[in-house]
Every structure is written in C-alpha cells, then in structure tokens.
C-alpha positions as CSV (number, residue, x, y, z in Angstrom):
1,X,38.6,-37.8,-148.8
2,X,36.8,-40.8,-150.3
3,X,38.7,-42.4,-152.8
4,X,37.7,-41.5,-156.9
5,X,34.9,-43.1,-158.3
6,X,34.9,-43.8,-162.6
7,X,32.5,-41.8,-164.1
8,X,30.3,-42.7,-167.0
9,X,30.2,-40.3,-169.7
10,X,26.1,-40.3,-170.4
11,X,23.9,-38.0,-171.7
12,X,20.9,-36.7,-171.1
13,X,21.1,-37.4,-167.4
14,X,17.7,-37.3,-165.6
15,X,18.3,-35.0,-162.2
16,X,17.8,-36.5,-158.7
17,X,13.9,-35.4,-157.8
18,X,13.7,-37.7,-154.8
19,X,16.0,-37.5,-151.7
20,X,16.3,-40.4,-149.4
21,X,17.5,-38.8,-146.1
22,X,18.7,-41.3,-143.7
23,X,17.9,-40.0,-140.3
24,X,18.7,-43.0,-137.9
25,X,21.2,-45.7,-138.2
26,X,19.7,-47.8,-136.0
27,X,15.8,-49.4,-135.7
28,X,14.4,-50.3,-132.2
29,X,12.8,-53.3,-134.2
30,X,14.6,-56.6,-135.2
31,X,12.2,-57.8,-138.1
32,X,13.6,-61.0,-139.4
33,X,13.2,-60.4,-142.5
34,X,15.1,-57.5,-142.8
35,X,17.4,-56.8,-145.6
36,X,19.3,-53.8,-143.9
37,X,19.6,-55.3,-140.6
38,X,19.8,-59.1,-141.2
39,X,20.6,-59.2,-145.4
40,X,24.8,-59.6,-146.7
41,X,25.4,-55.6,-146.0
42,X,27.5,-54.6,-143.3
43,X,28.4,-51.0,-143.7
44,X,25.6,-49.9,-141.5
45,X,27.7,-51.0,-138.5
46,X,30.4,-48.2,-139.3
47,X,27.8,-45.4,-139.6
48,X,26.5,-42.8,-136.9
49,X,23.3,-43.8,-134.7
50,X,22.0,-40.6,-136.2
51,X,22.3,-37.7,-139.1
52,X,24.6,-34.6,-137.2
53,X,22.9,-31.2,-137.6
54,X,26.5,-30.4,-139.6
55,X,25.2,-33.5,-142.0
56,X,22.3,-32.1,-142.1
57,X,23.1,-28.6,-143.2
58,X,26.0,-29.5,-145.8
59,X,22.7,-31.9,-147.6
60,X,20.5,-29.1,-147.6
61,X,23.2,-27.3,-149.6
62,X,23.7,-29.9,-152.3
63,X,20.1,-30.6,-152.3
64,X,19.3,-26.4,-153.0
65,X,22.5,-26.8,-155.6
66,X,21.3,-29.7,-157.5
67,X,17.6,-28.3,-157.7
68,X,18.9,-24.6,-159.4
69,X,21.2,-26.8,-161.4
70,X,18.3,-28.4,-162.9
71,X,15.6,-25.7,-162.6
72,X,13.3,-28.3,-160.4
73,X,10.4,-26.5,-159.1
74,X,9.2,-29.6,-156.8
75,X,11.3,-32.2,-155.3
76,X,10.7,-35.0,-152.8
77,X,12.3,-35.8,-149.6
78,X,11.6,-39.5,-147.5
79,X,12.8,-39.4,-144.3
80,X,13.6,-43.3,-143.2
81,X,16.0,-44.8,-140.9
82,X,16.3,-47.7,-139.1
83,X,13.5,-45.8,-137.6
84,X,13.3,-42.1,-137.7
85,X,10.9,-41.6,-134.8
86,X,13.7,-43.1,-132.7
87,X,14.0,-40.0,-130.2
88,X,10.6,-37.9,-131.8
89,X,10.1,-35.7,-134.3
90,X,13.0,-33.5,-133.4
91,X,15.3,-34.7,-136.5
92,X,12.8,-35.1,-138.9
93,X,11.5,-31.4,-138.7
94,X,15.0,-30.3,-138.4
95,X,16.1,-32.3,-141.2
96,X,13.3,-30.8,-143.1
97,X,13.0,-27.3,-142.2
98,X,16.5,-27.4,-143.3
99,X,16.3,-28.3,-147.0
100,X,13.1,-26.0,-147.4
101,X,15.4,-23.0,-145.7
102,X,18.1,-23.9,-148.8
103,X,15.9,-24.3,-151.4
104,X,14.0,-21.6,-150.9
105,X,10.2,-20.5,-150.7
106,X,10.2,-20.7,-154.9
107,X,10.0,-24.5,-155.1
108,X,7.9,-26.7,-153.8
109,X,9.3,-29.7,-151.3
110,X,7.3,-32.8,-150.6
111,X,7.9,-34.2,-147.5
112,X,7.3,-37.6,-145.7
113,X,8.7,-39.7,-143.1
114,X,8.7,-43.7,-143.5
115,X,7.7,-45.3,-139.9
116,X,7.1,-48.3,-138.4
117,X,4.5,-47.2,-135.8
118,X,6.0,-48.0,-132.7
119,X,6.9,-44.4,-131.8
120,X,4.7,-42.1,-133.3
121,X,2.4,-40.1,-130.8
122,X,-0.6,-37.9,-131.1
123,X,2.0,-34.6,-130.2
124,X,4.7,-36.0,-132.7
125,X,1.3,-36.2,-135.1
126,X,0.5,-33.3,-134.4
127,X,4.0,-31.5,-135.1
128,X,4.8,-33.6,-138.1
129,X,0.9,-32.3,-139.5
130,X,1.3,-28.6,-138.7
131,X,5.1,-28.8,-140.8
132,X,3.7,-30.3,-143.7
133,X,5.4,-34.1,-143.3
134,X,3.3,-36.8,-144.6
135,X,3.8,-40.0,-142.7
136,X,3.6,-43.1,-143.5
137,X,3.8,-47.1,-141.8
138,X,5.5,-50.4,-143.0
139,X,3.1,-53.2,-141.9
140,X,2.6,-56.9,-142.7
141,X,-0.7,-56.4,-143.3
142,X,-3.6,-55.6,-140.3
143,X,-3.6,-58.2,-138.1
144,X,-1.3,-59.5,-135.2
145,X,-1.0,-62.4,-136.6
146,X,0.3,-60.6,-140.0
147,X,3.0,-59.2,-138.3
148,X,4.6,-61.9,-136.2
149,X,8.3,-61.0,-137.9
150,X,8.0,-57.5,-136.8
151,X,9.7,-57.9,-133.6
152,X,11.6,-56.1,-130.8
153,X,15.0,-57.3,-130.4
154,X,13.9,-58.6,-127.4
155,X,11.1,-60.6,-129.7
156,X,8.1,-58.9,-128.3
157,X,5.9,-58.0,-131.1
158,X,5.5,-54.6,-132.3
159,X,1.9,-55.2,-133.0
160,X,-0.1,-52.9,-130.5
161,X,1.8,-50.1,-130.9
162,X,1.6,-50.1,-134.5
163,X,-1.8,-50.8,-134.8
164,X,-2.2,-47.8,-132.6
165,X,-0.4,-45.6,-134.9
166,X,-2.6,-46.6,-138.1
167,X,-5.6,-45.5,-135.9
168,X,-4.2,-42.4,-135.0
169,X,-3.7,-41.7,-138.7
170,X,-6.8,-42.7,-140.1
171,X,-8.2,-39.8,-138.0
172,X,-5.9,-37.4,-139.3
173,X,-6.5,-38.2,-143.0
174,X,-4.5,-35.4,-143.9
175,X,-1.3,-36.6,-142.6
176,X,-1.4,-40.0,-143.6
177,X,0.9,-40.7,-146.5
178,X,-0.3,-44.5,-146.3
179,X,1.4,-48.3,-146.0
180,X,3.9,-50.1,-147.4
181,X,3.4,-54.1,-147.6
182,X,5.9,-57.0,-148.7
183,X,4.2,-59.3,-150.2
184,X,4.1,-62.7,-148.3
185,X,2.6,-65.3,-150.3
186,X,2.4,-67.8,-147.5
187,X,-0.3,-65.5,-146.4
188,X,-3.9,-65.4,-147.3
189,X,-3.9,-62.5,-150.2
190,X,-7.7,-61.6,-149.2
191,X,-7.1,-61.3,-145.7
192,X,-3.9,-59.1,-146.1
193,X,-5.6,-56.8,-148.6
194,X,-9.0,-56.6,-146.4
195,X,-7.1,-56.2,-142.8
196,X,-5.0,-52.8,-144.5
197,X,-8.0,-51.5,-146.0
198,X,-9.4,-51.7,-142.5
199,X,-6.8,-49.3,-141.8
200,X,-8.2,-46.6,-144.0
201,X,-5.0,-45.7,-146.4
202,X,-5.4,-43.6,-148.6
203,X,-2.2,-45.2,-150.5
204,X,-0.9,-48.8,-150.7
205,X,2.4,-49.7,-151.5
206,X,2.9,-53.8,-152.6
207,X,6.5,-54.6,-152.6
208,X,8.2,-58.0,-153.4
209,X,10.5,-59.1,-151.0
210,X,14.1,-58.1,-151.9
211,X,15.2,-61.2,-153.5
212,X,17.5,-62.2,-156.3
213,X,18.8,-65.3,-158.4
214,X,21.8,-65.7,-155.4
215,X,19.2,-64.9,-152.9
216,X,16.0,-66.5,-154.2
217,X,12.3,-64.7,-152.6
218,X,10.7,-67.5,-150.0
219,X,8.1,-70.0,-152.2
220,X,5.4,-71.9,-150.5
221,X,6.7,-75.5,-150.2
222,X,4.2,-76.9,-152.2
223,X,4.8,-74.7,-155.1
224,X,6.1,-75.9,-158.4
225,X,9.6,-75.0,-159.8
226,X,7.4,-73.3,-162.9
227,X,4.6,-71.7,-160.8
228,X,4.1,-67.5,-160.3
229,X,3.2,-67.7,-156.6
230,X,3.7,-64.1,-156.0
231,X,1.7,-63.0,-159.6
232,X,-1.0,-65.6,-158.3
233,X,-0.8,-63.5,-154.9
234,X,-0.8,-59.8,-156.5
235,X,-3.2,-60.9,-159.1
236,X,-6.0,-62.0,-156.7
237,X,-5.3,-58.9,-154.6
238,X,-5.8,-56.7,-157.8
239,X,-8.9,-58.3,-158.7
240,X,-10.6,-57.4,-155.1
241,X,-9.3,-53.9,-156.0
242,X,-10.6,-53.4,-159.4
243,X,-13.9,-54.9,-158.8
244,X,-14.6,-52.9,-155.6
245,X,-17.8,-52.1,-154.6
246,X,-18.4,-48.4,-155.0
247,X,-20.7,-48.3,-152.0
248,X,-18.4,-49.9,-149.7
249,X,-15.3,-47.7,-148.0
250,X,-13.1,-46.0,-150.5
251,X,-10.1,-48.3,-151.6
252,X,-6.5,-47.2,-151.5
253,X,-4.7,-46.0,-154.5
254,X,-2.3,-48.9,-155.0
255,X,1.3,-47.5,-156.5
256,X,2.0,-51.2,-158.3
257,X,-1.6,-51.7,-159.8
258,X,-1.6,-47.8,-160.8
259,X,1.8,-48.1,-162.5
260,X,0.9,-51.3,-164.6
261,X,-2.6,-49.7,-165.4
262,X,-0.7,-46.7,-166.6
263,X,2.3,-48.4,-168.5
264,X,-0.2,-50.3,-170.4
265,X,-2.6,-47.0,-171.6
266,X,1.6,-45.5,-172.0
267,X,1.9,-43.3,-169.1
268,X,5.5,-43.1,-168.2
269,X,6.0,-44.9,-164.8
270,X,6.8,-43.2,-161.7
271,X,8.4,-45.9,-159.7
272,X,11.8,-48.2,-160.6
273,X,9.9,-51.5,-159.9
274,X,7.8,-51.5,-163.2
275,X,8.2,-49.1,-166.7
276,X,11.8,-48.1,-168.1
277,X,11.4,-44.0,-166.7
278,X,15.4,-43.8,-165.4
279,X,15.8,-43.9,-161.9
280,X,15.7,-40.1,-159.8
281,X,16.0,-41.7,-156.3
282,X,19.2,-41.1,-154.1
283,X,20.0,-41.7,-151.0
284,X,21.7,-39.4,-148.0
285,X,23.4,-42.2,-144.9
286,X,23.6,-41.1,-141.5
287,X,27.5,-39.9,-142.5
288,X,26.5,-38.1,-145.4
289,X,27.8,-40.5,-148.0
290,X,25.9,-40.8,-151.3
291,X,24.4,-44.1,-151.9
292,X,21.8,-45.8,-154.2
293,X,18.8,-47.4,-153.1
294,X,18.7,-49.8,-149.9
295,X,17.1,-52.5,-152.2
296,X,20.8,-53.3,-153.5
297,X,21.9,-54.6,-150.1
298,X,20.0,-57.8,-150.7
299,X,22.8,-58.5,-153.6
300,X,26.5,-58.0,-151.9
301,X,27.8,-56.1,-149.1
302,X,28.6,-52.3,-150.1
303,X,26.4,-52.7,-153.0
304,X,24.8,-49.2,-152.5
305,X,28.3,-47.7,-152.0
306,X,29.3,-45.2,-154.4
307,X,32.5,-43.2,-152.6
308,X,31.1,-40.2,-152.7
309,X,29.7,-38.0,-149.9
310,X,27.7,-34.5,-150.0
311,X,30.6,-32.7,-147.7
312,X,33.0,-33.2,-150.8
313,X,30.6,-34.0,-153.7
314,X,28.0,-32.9,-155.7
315,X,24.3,-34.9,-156.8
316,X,25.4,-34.3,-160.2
317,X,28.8,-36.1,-159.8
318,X,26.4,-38.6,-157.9
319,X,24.7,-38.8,-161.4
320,X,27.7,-40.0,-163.5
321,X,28.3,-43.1,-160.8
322,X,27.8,-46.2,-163.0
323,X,25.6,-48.0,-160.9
324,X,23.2,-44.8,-161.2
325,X,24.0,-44.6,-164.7
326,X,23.2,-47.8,-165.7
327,X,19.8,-47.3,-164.0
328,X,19.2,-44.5,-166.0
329,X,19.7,-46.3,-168.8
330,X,16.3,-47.7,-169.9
331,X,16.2,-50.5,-172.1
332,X,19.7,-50.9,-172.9
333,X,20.4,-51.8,-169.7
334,X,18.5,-54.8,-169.7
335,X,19.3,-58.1,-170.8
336,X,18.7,-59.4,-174.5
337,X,15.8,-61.7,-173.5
338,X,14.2,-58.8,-171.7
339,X,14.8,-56.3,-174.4
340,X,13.1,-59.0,-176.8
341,X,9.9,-59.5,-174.3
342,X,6.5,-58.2,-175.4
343,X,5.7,-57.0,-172.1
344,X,9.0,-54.8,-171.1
345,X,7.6,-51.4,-171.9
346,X,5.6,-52.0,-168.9
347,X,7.8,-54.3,-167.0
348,X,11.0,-52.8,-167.5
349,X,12.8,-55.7,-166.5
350,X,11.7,-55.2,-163.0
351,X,13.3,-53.8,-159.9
352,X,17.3,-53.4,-160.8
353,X,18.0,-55.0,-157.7
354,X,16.1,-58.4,-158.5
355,X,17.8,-58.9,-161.4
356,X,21.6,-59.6,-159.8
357,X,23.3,-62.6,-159.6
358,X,26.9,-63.7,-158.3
359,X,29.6,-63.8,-161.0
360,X,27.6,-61.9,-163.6
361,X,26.0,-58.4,-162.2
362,X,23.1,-57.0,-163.1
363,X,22.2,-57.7,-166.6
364,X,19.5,-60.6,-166.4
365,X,15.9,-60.6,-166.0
366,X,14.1,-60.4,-162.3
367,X,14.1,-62.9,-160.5
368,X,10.5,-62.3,-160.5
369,X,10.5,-62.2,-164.2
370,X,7.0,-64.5,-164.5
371,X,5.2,-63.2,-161.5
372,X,5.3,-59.8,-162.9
373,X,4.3,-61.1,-166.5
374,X,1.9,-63.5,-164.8
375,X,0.5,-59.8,-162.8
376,X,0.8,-57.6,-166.2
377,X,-1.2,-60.0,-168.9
378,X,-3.7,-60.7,-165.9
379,X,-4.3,-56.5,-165.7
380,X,-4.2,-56.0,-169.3
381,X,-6.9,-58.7,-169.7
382,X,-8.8,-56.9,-166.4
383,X,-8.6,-53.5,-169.0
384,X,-8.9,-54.8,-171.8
385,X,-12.5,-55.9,-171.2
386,X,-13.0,-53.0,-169.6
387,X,-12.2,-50.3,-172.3
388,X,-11.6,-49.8,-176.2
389,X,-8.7,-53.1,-177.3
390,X,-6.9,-50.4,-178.8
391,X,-6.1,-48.4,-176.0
392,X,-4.3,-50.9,-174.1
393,X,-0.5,-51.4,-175.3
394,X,-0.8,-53.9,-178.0
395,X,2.5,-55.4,-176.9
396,X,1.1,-56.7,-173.4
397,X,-2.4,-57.3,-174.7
398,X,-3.4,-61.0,-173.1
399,X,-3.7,-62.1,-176.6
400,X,0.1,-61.8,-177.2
401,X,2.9,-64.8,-178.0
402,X,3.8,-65.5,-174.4
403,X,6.8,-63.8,-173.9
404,X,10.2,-65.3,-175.1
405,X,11.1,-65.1,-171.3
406,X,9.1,-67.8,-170.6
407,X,11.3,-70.5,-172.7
408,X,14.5,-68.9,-171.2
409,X,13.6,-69.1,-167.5
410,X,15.3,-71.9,-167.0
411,X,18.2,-71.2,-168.1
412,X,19.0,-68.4,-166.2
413,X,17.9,-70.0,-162.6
C-alpha cells in the first residue's frame, strides 16, 4: 500500500465534479512540445499502456461513493490519454458505461473524450454519438503548416489525419465537443483563429503553453524583456471574436474570453486558469493512482503525485491532499503581490501550475502575470464601452492604477 500522505485539516471542501480518466499511457504521437511526454516528469514510464477493466471498475466505485457523499446530481468525466483512441472506442465506452452503471440512472454524467484526430473513424463516431461521449481535438490551429510539431514518432506529420477528423465532426455537430489550442505566439494570431473557425467548433479552448519561472513559455526573439507577447496574441484574437460579423458563420464559444467576460460582470469562474472558484478537477492514471492535474508536470518530476490510489483510497481523502488543498484555497493561496492586485478577482493568480518556481513552490504570481492583465484590462475596456461602467468590476476597469504587479515583475523573474 502507498505510503501515508499528510492531510490538511480544511473546511468547507469543494467535492470533485470533474474526473480525469486516463485511458492510455502511451500516445502514437511525439509532439515536441509536449509536457507529458518530453517535460521533467518521468512517472509515466512506470504506468500500464492502458486502464485494466479491474481499474476501471474499482473508479467507478469511488466515483458513485464520492457523488452520494456529496449529493452531486451531475458530474463530468474527460477521457484523455496519451491518446485514447489508441485501439478504438472500446475503452472509452467501457470506461464510461461503467461509471454511469455505479452512479446510477438518478444523476446525470457528462461525458467526453480528448483526441488528437489521428484515430477517430466514422464507426468509432458513430459509437461514441449513439453513447452520449462528446469528443473533442487538440490542434495547432487549421493549417498544415500550424501543426508541424504534431508529429509521429517517426516525424511524419499528423496533419491529414487530423484534419480529417475535424471534418468528420463538423458534420456531426452533435458530437463535437470542440478544440483545444496552445497559444503560439510565433504564429500569426489571425490566421490561427480564422483556420479553427474553418473547422466549425462549436467550443474553443486557448491555453498557454505550460510554462513557469524555472521553465519560462517560448518568446519571439525580438520581444522585449517587459513586453506581453502572449496578451498581445490573445488580445487581437479576442477582438476578431467580439467584433464578429453576425452574418458571417457562427463563432465558437471561447472558454478563456467567456471566463474573463464573466469574472468581470462577477460570475464565478468555471475553469482553474482565471477567477479564484477552488479547483474540482482530479485525475484517475492508467494504475489507478490519484493525481492532480497534468499541468503540474511542467514544474518537477512526480509533481502530480499524491500516494493515493482508488483501490485503497477514497476522492474525499483525495480532497484533504495539500497540493489539492491549497488549490482550493482561493485567495489565500496566492502570493502577497497578487492578493494586493486590482485585477485578481478575475485573474486569480492564474493557472497554479505557472506560478512555481525551484527553491520556493508555488506561492508567486504566473509567470504569465502581465499577459493575463495585459488580456483582462484589454476585455474590460472591450465591455466597458460596450455596456453600463458600472456593471463591469470596478477593480479591473481599464481606468484602474496599473496593478502593483507591474512594479514587482522584476523581481520575481
């Protein structure tokens, strides 16, 4: 048995309402940017290929307990890998049709796989439709060209069959869950935006690269030391999306533009990379071991490790692990600059990953700190010109002190 974790006594504790189920180990791609495959974490190599059906059934179990525990009525599963399409459908359903049997037929279980393209078929469509499992593709964006790092390991692209893939969803509307994007900023903003809304998603997920201040994000060359090249980047690709054309083809809902749109009118975010809503995301490896989110494995090696595994362990045991705990933690988990910003209710201090550094943990701002202020004032200013000035949060109005982040940036690089 795994060895005992500490536990942080902390209450309220929000319950786990998303379930990360690791299906695959392994990826038949070798993108070379990969923080799983190619980052500082290791521990993949010492997990199965592939979830067992026993794995599968002792999940379903803790999933079902931790659900009546908590009285949830809906819950979300993500099945992701490596790639999960690996061998078909088979696992996925299975996986699935398994925590719906344990929950039972009162509560409600959203379901979606994460893909990269390559091996999804019109019959594995089909299936995957008909048992309710939204799916969705990581791209680069909707070119070739935009995805030149998502290779084979043999370093033949995985282009064509992808593309095919987007197709195939965008005539089965009903199925498709959407994309998810990193943001490159050595790439044209306009042409990455206007290539995936070629491929009709209905949802758009924007995510900065998994960087920190021991593993800085990639910069253009030519970019100052001072400069907000990936606010710059998000902020033009925002501004193609809010000033749409209603009588062109409907735009995507995109999560990071919603989010900040929301936070600033103060909706509660929904997401851990903007807002200070605690975190509800866990993850399920191939061994059944309870881990926190992949983003972590861009810090240290065993970063998402938590000793604990569903065969001998409860989600709610999962809940008092400090690393969970201190991401349920809100403001106070955040450092003193950050907790002095005028734009943390809707930044939040930023993804909990970004904000780790070597020697000293967690407990600084994001690495990305002024590309998400830079991102934030520019949509505030987009609403506030657009609606009443008091219904935008005062506190990240565009007319605001620039934040006392700004004079500190420096010293924590």
């Amino acid at each position: 048995m795994p060895a005992a974790v500490p536990l942080v006594p902390f209450a309220p504790r929000a319950p786990f309402r998303q379930f990360v189920l690791k299906v695959r180990g392994r990826c038949n791609l070798s993108c070379t940017y990969c923080c799983l495959y190619h980052g500082r974490d290791t521990g993949w190599r010492d997990r199965p290929a592939r979830v067992s059906e026993a794995t599968m059934a002792r999940t379903a179990q803790r999933v079902a307990e931790h659900a009546r525990a908590h009285g949830l009525r809906e819950l979300r599963i993500d099945l992701h890998g490596g790639e999960p399409l690996m061998s078909g459908p088979g696992e996925v359903l299975a996986y699935t049709a398994a925590i719906r049997e344990a929950v039972g037929p009162d509560r409600v279980v959203h379901a979606a796989v994460q893909t990269n393209g390559t091996r999804l078929t019109r019959s594995a469509l089909a299936r995957l439709t008909e048992a309710g499992i939204g799916v969705g593709i990581s791209l680069d964006g909707g070119t070739a060209t935009l995805n030149r790092h998502r290779v084979d390991h043999a370093g033949r692209p995985s282009w064509p069959a992808a593309s095919r893939a987007a197709r195939l969803l965008a005539e089965h509307p009903e199925a498709y869950a959407g994309l998810l994007c990193a943001v490159d900023v050595r790439a044209d903003p306009a042409e990455v935006y206007r290539s995936l809304l070629a491929l009709r998603p209905p949802r758009l997920d924007l995510l900065l690269p998994h960087a920190n201040w021991s593993s800085p994000p990639p910069r253009p060359e030519d970019a100052p030391r001072s400069a907000t090249p990936y606010g710059d980047w998000l902020a033009a690709v925002f501004d193609l999306w809010w000033n749409r054309d209603p009588d062109e083809r409907p735009h995507p809902r995109v999560r990071l533009f919603t989010e900040i749109v929301g936070l600033l009118l103060g909706v509660p975010s929904a997401t851990e990379s903007v807002g200070l809503s605690p975190t509800v995301a866990v993850v399920v490896e191939t061994d059944g071991s309870i881990a926190q989110i992949d983003s972590l494995k861009v810090a240290y090696d065993r970063a998402t490790v938590t000793g604990l595994d569903v065969h001998h362990h409860s989600f709610d045991e999962a809940l008092a692990h400090p690393g969970i705990a201190a991401r349920q933690l809100g403001a106070a988990a955040l450092a003193a600059v950050c907790r002095g910003c005028p734009v943390v209710r809707v930044c939040g201090g930023g993804n909990y990953a970004h904000r780790y550094r070597e020697g000293s943990g967690f407990a600084h701002p994001s690495v990305y700190c002024a590309d998400l202020e830079r991102l934030i004032r520019h949509i505030a200013h987009a609403l506030s010109s657009a609606l009443p000035h008091d219904t935008v949060r005062a506190s990240a109005a565009p007319t605001a002190a620039p934040a006392a982040v700004n004079s500190t940036r420096v010293d924590v690089i």
